[in-house]
N, C-alpha and C positions, 0 to 999 in steps of 0.2 A: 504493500500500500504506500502510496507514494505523502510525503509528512504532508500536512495542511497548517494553515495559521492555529494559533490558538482561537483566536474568536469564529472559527470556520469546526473546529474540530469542536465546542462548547455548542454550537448549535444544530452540528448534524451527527453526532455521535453522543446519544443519552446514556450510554453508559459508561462512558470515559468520565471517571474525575479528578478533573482534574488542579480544582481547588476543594479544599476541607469543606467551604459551604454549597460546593455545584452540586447539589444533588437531583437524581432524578425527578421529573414534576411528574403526574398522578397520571397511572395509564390510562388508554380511552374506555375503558372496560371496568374501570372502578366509577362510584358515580359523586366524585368530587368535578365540580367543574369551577369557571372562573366566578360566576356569579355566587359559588361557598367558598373562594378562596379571602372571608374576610376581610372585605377590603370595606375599614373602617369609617371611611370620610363617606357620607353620601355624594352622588354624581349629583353633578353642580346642571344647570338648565338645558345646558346641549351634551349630557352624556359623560364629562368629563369626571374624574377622581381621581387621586394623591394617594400613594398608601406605598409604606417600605415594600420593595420589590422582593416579588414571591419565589422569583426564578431572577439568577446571577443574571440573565439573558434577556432581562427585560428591565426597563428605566423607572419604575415605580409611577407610572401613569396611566390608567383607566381609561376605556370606554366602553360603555356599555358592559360593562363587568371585565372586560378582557385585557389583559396587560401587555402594552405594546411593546415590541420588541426591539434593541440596539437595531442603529441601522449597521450593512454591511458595509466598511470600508472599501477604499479601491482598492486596498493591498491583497484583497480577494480576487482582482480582474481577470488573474490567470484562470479561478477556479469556475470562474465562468464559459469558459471557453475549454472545458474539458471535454476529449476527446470523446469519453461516457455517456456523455449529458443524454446525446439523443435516445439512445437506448432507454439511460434509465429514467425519463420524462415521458418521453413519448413527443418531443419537438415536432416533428412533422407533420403526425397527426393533428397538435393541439393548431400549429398555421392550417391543415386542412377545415378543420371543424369552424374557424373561423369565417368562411366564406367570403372573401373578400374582392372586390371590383377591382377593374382595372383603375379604376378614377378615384379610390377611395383615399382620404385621407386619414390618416392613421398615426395617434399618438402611441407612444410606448412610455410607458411611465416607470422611471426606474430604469432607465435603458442599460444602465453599465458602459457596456465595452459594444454592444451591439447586437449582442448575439442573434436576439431576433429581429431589432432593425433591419437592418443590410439583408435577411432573407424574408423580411415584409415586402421590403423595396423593390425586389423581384418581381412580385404578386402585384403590387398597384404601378406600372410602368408611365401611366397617365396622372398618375396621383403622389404622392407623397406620403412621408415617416417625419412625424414631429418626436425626434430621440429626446425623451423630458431626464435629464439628472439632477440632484442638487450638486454633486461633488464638482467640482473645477476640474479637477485630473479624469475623469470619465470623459468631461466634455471633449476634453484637450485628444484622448483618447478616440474616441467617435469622429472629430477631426482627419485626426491623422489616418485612421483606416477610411475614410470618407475618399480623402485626397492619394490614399495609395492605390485605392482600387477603382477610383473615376467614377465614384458612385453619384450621381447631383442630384437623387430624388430624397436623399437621409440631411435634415434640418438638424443641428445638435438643438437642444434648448434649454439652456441654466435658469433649472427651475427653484423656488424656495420651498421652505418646508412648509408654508402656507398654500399656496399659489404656483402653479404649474405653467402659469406664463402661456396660456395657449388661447387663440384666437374664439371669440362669443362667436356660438354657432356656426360654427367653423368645422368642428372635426367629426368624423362617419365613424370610428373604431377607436374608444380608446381600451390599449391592452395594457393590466398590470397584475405582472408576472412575479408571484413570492416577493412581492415588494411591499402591497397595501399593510400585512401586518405590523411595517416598521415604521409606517407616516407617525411622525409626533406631534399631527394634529391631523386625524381624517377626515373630520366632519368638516371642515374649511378647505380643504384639500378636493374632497368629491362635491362640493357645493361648486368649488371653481371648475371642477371637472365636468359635472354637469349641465355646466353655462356655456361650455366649451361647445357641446354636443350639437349637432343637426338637429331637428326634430325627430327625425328617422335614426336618428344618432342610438350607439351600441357603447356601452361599460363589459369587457369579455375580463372579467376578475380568475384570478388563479393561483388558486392558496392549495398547498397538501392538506389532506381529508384528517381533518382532527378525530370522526367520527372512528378510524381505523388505524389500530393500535396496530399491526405491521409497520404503516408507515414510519421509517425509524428519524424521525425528526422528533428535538422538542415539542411541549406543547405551548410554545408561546412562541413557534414557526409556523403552526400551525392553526387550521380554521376550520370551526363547520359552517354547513349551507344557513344555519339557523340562526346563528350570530353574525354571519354576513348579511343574510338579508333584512336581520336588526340595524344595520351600521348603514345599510347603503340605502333602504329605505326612509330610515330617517331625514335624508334629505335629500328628498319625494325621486329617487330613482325608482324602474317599477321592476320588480323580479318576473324573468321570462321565461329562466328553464338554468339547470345545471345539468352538464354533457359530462357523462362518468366514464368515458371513456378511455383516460389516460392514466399511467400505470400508478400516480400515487397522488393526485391531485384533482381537485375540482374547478371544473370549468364551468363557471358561472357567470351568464347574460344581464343584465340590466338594461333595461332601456330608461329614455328622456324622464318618462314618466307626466307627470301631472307637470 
């Protein structure tokens, strides 16, 4: 097995410990969840709460019972672009399932290094890739594979951890891949996201199945459909369907909504 960072090896390997307090968080088959993990302060108007962090892996921030998780550094970039990945996600399928237009415009939220940028950009050849990161070194990254490989349909875009920076009514697709569980403000994040959207406009969210204890990830990398469409309906997206077809992850639809 080839080594990983330490913040890379704490959030996809739950039985490494590798600090005296990482310890494992509660399997999906016990029936502790986030909304009994105690968390003392009531959620304040829009969802939010405070309370010392229950897992090393998460910033001691609430919503809707759920404790949002460190975000990934860029010193993970490589682990993005691992050789594996398709395999063990199921990448190609999860861009099939998508169904995407030749003219579609399409954000990626969370873009990283690109991974799925650059193979969106493929699919809409008349359309475009709004690549959303907050990190400076991602963008710089998206950049420079933009410009190595003569790619002109992939937009980097420095996004904040409010505000995704992206055009009202503007965009057909937006995709965010194991990323939404680490926004450190979602409800202002998919409010801006939703502003973003076409009327026809699509949210395709993709979190690993908290629901299924195989999936060997934390639980605080993880999501169910049930507290997703708690989080994303709250501000008014409409739930459409979740596509289970990929090997440890849920792919879940949102539209504009109301």
């Amino acid at each position: 097995m080839a080594f990983l960072p330490v913040f890379l090896l704490r959030a996809f390997l739950p039985g490494v410990l590798l600090f005296s307090a990482c310890t494992q968080p509660p399997s999906e088959s016990s029936s502790v969840s986030f909304a009994d993990q105690r968390v003392r302060v009531a959620a304040d108007s829009v969802g939010y709460s405070y309370h010392t962090a229950t897992d090393p892996n998460g910033i001691g921030k609430y919503y809707y019972g759920r404790q949002i998780a460190h975000v990934m550094g860029h010193e993970g970039a490589d682990w993005l672009e691992r050789a594996d990945r398709q395999q063990e996600e199921g990448t190609d399928l999860l861009l099939h399932e998508l169904h995407l237009k030749p003219t579609d415009v399409v954000a990626d939220i969370g873009a990283g290094t690109g991974y799925f940028s650059f193979r969106i950009s493929q699919l809409v050849p008349q359309g475009k890739v709004l690549a959303v990161d907050i990190q400076p070194e991602m963008i710089t990254a998206l950049q420079q594979t933009a410009a190595r490989t003569k790619v002109s349909n992939v937009q980097p875009v420095l996004s904040t951890v409010q505000n995704p920076n992206l055009p009202d009514n503007g965009v057909d697709l937006v995709l965010i891949v194991d990323a939404y569980h680490e926004f450190d403000h979602p409800r202002e994040m998919m409010q801006a996201i939703r502003k973003s959207l076409t009327p026809t406009g699509r949210v395709a969210l993709v979190e690993y199945r908290a629901e299924d204890s195989e999936v060997p990830i934390k639980r605080v990398h993880k999501m169910s459909v049930a507290q997703a469409r708690k989080e994303l309906e709250a501000v008014g997206l409409k739930f459409e369907q979740s596509v289970e077809t990929l090997p440890q992850q849920h792919l879940m639809f949102f539209g504009k909504g109301r």
